[in-house]
Structure formats: C-alpha cells, structure tokens
C-alpha positions in Angstrom: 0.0 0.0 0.0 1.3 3.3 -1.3 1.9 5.9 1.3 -0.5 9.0 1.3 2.7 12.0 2.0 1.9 15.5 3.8 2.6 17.2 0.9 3.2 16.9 -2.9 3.9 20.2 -4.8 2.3 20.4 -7.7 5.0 20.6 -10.6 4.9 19.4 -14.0 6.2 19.1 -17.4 5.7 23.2 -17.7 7.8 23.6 -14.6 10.5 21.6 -16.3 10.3 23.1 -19.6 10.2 27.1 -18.4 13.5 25.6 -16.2 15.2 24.1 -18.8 14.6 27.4 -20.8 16.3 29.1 -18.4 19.3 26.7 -18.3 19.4 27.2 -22.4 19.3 30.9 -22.2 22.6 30.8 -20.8 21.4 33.5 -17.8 20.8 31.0 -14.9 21.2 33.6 -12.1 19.7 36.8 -10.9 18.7 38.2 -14.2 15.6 38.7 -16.8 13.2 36.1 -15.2 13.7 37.4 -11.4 12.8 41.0 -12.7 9.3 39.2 -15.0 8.6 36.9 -11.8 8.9 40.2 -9.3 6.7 42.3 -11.5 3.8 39.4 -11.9 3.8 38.6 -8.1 3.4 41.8 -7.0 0.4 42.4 -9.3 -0.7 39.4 -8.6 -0.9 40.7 -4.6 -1.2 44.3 -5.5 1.6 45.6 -4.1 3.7 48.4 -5.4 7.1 46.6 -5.7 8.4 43.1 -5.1 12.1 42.0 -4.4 13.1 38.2 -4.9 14.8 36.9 -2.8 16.8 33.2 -1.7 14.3 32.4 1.0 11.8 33.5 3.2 13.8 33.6 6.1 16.3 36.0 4.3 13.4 38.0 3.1 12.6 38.6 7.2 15.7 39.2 7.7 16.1 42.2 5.3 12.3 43.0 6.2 13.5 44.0 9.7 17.0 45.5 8.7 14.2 48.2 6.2 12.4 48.8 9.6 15.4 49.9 11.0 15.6 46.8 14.0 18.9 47.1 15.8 20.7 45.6 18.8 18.2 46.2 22.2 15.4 46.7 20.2 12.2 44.5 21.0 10.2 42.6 18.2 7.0 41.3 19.2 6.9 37.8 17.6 4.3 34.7 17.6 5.7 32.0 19.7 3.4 29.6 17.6 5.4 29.9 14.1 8.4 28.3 12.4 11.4 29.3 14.4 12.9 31.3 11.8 10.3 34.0 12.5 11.9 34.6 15.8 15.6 33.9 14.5 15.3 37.1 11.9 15.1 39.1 15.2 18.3 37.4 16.2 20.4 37.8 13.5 20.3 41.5 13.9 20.9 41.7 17.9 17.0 42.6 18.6 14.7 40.5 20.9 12.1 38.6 20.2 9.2 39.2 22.3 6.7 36.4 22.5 3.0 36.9 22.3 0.1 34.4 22.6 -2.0 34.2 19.7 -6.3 33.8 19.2 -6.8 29.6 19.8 -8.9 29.6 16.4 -6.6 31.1 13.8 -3.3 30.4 15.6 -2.7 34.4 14.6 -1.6 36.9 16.6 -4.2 40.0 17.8 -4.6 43.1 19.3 -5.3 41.7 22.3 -2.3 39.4 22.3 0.5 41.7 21.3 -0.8 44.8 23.9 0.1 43.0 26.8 3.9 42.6 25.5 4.2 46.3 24.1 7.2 48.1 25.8 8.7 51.5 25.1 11.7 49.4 23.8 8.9 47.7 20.9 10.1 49.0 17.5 8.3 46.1 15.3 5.7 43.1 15.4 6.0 40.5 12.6 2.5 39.2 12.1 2.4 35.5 11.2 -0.2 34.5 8.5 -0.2 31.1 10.4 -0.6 27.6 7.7 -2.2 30.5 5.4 -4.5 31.8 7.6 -4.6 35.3 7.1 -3.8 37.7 10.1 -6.0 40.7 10.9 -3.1 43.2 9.7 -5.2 46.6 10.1 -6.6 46.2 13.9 -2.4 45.3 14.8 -1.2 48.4 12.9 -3.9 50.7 14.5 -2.4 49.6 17.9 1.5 49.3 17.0 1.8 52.7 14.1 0.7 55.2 16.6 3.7 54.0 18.9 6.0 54.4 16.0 6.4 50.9 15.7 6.2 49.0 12.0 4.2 45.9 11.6 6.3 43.0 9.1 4.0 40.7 7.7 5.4 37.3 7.7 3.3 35.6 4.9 5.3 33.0 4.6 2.6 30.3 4.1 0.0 33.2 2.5 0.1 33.0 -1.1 -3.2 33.0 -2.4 -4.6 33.5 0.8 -7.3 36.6 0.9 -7.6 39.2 3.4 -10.2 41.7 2.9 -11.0 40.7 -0.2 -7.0 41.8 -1.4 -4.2 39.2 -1.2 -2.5 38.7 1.7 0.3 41.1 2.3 -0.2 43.3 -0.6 -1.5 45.8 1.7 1.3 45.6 4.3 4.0 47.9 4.5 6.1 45.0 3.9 5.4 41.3 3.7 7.5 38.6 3.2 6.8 35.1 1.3 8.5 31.8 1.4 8.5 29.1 -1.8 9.5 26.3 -0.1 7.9 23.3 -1.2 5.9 22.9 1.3 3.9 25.4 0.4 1.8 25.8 -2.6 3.8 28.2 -4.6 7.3 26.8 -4.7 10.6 27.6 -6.1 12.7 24.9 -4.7 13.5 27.4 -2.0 13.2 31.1 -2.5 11.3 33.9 -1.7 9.7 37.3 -1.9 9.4 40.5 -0.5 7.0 42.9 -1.1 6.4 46.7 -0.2 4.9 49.9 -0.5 8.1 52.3 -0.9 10.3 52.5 -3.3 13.1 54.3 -2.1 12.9 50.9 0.4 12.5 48.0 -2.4 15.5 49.5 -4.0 17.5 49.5 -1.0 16.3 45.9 -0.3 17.4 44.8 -3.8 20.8 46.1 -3.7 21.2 44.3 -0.1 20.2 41.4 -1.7 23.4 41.5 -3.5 26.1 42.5 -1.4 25.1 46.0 -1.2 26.2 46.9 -4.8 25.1 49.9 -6.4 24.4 48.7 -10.0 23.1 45.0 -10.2 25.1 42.6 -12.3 22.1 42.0 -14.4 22.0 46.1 -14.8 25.8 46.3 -15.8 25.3 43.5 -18.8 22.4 45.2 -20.1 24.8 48.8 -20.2 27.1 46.7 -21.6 29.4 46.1 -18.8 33.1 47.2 -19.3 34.6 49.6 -17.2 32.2 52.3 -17.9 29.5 50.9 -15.7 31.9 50.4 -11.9 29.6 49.5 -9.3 30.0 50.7 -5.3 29.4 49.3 -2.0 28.1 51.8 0.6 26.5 49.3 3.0 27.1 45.9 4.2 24.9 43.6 2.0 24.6 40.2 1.4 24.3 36.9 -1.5 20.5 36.6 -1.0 19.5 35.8 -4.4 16.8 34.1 -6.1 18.4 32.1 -9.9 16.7 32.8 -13.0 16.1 29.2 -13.2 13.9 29.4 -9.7 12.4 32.2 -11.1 11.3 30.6 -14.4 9.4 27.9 -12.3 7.8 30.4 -10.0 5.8 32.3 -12.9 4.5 29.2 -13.8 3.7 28.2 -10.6 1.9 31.4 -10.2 -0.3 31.0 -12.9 -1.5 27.6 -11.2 -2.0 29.4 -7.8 -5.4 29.9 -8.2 -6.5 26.4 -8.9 -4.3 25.3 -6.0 -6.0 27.5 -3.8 -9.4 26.7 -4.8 -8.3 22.3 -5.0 -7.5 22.7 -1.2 -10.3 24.5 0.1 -12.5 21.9 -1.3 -10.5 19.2 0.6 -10.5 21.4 3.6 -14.4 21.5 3.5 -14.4 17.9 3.1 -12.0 16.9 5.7 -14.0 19.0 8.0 -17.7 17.7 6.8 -16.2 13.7 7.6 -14.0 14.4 10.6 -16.7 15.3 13.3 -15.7 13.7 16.6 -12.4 13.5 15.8 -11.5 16.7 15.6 -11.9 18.6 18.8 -11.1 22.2 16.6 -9.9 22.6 12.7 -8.1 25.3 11.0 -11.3 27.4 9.8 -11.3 30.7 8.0 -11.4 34.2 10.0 -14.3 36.9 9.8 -11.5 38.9 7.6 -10.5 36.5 5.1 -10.5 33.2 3.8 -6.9 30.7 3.8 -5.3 29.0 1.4 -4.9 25.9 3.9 -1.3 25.7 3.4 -1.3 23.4 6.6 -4.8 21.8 7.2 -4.2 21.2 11.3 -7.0 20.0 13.6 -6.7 19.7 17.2 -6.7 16.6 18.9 -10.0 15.5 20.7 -9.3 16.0 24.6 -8.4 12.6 25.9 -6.8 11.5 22.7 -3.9 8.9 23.0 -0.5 10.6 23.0 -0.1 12.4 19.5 3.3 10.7 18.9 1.8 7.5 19.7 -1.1 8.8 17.2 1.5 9.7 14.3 3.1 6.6 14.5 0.0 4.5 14.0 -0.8 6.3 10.9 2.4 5.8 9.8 2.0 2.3 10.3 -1.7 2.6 8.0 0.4 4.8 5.1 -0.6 7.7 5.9 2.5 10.5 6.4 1.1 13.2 9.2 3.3 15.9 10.9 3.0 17.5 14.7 1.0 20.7 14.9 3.1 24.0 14.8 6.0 24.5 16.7 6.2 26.7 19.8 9.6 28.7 19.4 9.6 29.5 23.0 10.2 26.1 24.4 13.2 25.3 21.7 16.8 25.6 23.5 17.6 29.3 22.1 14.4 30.7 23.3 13.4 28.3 26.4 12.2 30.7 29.4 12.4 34.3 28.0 8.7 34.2 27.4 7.5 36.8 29.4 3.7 36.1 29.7 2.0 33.2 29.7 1.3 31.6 26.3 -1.3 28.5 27.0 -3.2 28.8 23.4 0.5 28.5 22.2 1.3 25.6 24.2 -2.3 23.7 23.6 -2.1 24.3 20.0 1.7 23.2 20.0 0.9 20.2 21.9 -2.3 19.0 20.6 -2.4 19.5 16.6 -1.9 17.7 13.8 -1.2 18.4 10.3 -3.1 16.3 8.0 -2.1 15.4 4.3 -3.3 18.0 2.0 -2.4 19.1 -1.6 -3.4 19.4 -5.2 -3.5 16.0 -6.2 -4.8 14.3 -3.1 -8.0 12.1 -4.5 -11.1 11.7 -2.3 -10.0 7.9 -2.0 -7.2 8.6 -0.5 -8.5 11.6 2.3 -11.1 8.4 3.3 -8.1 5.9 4.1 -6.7 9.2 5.7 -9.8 9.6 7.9 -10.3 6.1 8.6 -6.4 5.5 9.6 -6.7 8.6 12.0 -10.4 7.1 13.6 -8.4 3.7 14.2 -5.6 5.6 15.5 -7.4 7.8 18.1 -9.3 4.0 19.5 
C-alpha cells in the first residue's frame, strides 16, 4: 500500500520546460526572469514593488534591517510559528518578544500583542499562520501610533485573501516563502514585497552584497569599465536564480487552482471528521486561507499524538505534529514573558493532515479512517 505524503507540490512538465529554458538561455542567475517573476507577483498581490529573494527567512531578515531593527530593540513575535520567524530578530541583535495568539486562527491580535508592548517595541512581525490570514489593520492601528512598524510574515499566505485583497499586498512589507511545502514553490526562495520605493531598492541592492548597479543592470549597459559599481552598505548573497524564477511564474499561474483544490478538501476533511476533531483550521471573519497546513486539534483525551503519528504511519498515511512553539526550543526556552497556554495547547495537541493538489477523495477516506483507528 502506497503511502499518502503530507505534501506533494504540484509541478509538472511546464515547470520543467520554463527551467530548462532558463538553463538554455545561458542566464541562470539573478537576471531577466527574477525582474518578470517580481513584477507578476506583485500584481498578482497588488503591491507596489516586489524584491526576490533566496528564501523567506532572508526576506525577514532584510524585512527588519528596512524597519530599521537594531541591537536592544524589541520585536514582538508569535511564539506559535516556524522558528525562523523569531531567528530574523536574532540575527540582527533585537529581541524577540513572544506573544500568545487567538486559539482559532493560531494568529496573533490586538489583544495578544498589547500585553507585551514596551517603550523598547520597534516592530511586530504578524504570522499568516498555515495561510490563515492575520487581521493586519486592527495590529497596525495599535502598534503605528507607537511608532512601531508591523512585518508581515506571509510565509505560508500565497493566495490567501484578506479583505477581499491578497495577503500582504497591503502591508508595508510582507515577506513570502516558496519552499515546497507550500503551494507556490521555487525549490527554495522567496519574496518580499512593499509599499516604498526608495525601500524595495534598498532591499534589492542588499540582496546583492550591497552593490550599487546589479550585475544583471551592468550587462544590459554593456558592462566594461564604464558601468563600476559601489558598495556603501554591508549587504549580502540573498538571491533568487533565473532558473527558480522561471518555475515560480508558472507556478503562479496555477495558484489559483491550487488555492481553490484545497479549500474543497479542507471543506471535506472537515464535513467527515466530526468527533475526531476537537477544533480545525477554519477561515477568520476577515478573510479566507489558502490551507497551506490543514491542522486539527486533537480530541481532549486522545492517546498521546506521537503514539497517534506513529500508527498512521503504520496505515500509510505521512502526518506531521502541529506547529512548533519557538519559545520552548533551546535558544528561546524561558524568555517568554507572559503566559502563552493557546501557544502551548495548539503546540501540543495539533496535527497536520495530508493536503495538496493532487490528493484524491479515495485517498482523504483511508486518511480519515487510519486517524479514527488511531485515536481508538
């Protein structure tokens, strides 16, 4: 019996033949694609400008160095998110300031964040948690009057709708990830997006090692000694290949289908799962997800959840733990400065179930049924 994975991305022969262009064109790194793929996603979101980037880690961490995040500054950060979310804080000396988030969406609020706001608070990156999308205007009508800036950390969001608009086009900046777990992928890679332009051009030339004129730029002047590029800022290699880029526009094109495929399984997961889901992933009253991870909550009085993933591994079927809780990894254990428990139940009582493009109904019914035998 075949196993039923987590994930599959959905890539194809057009993937392979817009990458294999690339590789013919003889430009296989930052060049004519990234600048196409940068100007289609950030219509696609509607946002002003985009800047590619080698992940979405990397995009955070130029996200926060535009917002000006220095050592001794605070960040307020989700707890509840892939670590890297807190580790952008890191890299640049600040602290990351954990917040709890609403039990429903897994998101930070208002009402989360305000507890944790200090005069030391310079920014709040708001987690679109498994492409949920967060409520972006009621945290920047609380954190902008305090001078702070609010990042958007739409790592999962891609296709994801909040207010109607896709997520993160109307943040001051936003940052994406292509990894291939979710459903736009690159390989790796990702993007940022933004409303200034003075800012996405500082971005892009921090990106690549601070230079002035682009290396793409300098061959279309005709390189030579004519076109001498400078270095007035520490910068650094975080770019996306032509080659990545290639693959993304066509994924781009399919993200709508994507979106629309997985909100049908969601529906359907949730219409067969009854008992044995104590809470799913659900859409907010300010948007609708993209259901980049479909997690449910354990029913109270479950058997252990490891014990749990391991008997569906025994049936074939490939299930992951629910998000992580950065706060009780080794590099952040105990500087949480207020309690967290919707952090911690989440953490400790979700599970991500297989969801993605090509998943058949067959196959969600021998997911079901291996997760009712597994919760006996």
């Amino acid at each position: 019996m075949s196993t039923i994975p987590v994930m599959i991305p959905w890539l194809g022969e057009e993937e392979a033949q817009a990458a294999a262009e690339a590789v013919r064109s003889g430009w296989v790194a930052q060049g004519p694609r990234v600048a196409e793929f940068e100007r289609a996603f950030a219509e696609y979101v509607g946002a002003p400008h985009a800047v590619a980037v080698s992940s979405c880690t990397t995009a955070l961490h130029l996200a926060l160095i535009g917002a000006g995040i220095g050592p001794g500054d605070e960040v307020v950060v989700p707890s509840l998110s892939f670590i890297a979310t807190a580790n952008a804080v890191a890299y640049l000396g600040g602290t990351p300031v954990f917040a709890d988030v609403d039990p429903a969406s897994g998101n930070l609020t208002a009402g989360t964040v305000e507890p944790v706001l200090t005069d030391r608070t310079k920014a709040v990156i708001a987690v679109d948690q498994g492409g949920v999308p967060v409520d972006l205007d009621a945290l920047r009508v609380l954190v902008e009057p305090r001078g702070g800036v609010v990042v958007e950390d739409a790592a999962c969001a891609a296709g994801a709708l909040y207010r109607d608009r896709p997520a993160g086009g109307t943040a001051q900046i936003a940052a994406y990830s292509f990894h291939p777990r979710k459903l736009l992928t690159t390989g790796e890679g990702g993007m940022l997006t933004c409303q200034d332009g003075e800012l996405a051009a500082r971005l892009r030339r921090l990106r690549e090692h601070g230079m002035s004129v682009s290396a793409a730029d300098r061959h279309a002047a005709g390189g030579g000694a004519s076109v001498v590029e400078t270095y007035d800022e520490v910068g650094y290699n975080y770019r996306m290949t032509d080659i990545q880029a290639a693959i993304g526009l066509v994924q781009l094109g399919k993200l709508p289908a994507m979106v629309a495929r997985r909100r049908e399984l969601a529906a359907r997961y949730r219409a067969l799962l009854g008992p044995l889901a104590e809470r799913m992933v659900t859409d907010p009253e300010h948007g609708s997800g993209n259901y980049q991870s479909c997690w449910l909550l354990l029913p109270e009085g479950a058997p252990d959840r490891t014990e749990v993933l391991a008997r569906l591994a025994e049936a074939g079927v490939s299930a992951r733990r629910g998000i992580m809780a950065a706060h009780l990894e080794a590099p952040y254990k105990g500087t949480a400065r207020v309690p967290l428990p919707a952090t911690e139940l989440i953490t400790h009582r979700s599970l991500i179930l297989p969801l993605y493009h090509s998943l058949t109904e067959e196959q969600q019914d021998r997911v079901i049924a291996a997760l009712r035998e597994a919760l006996r």
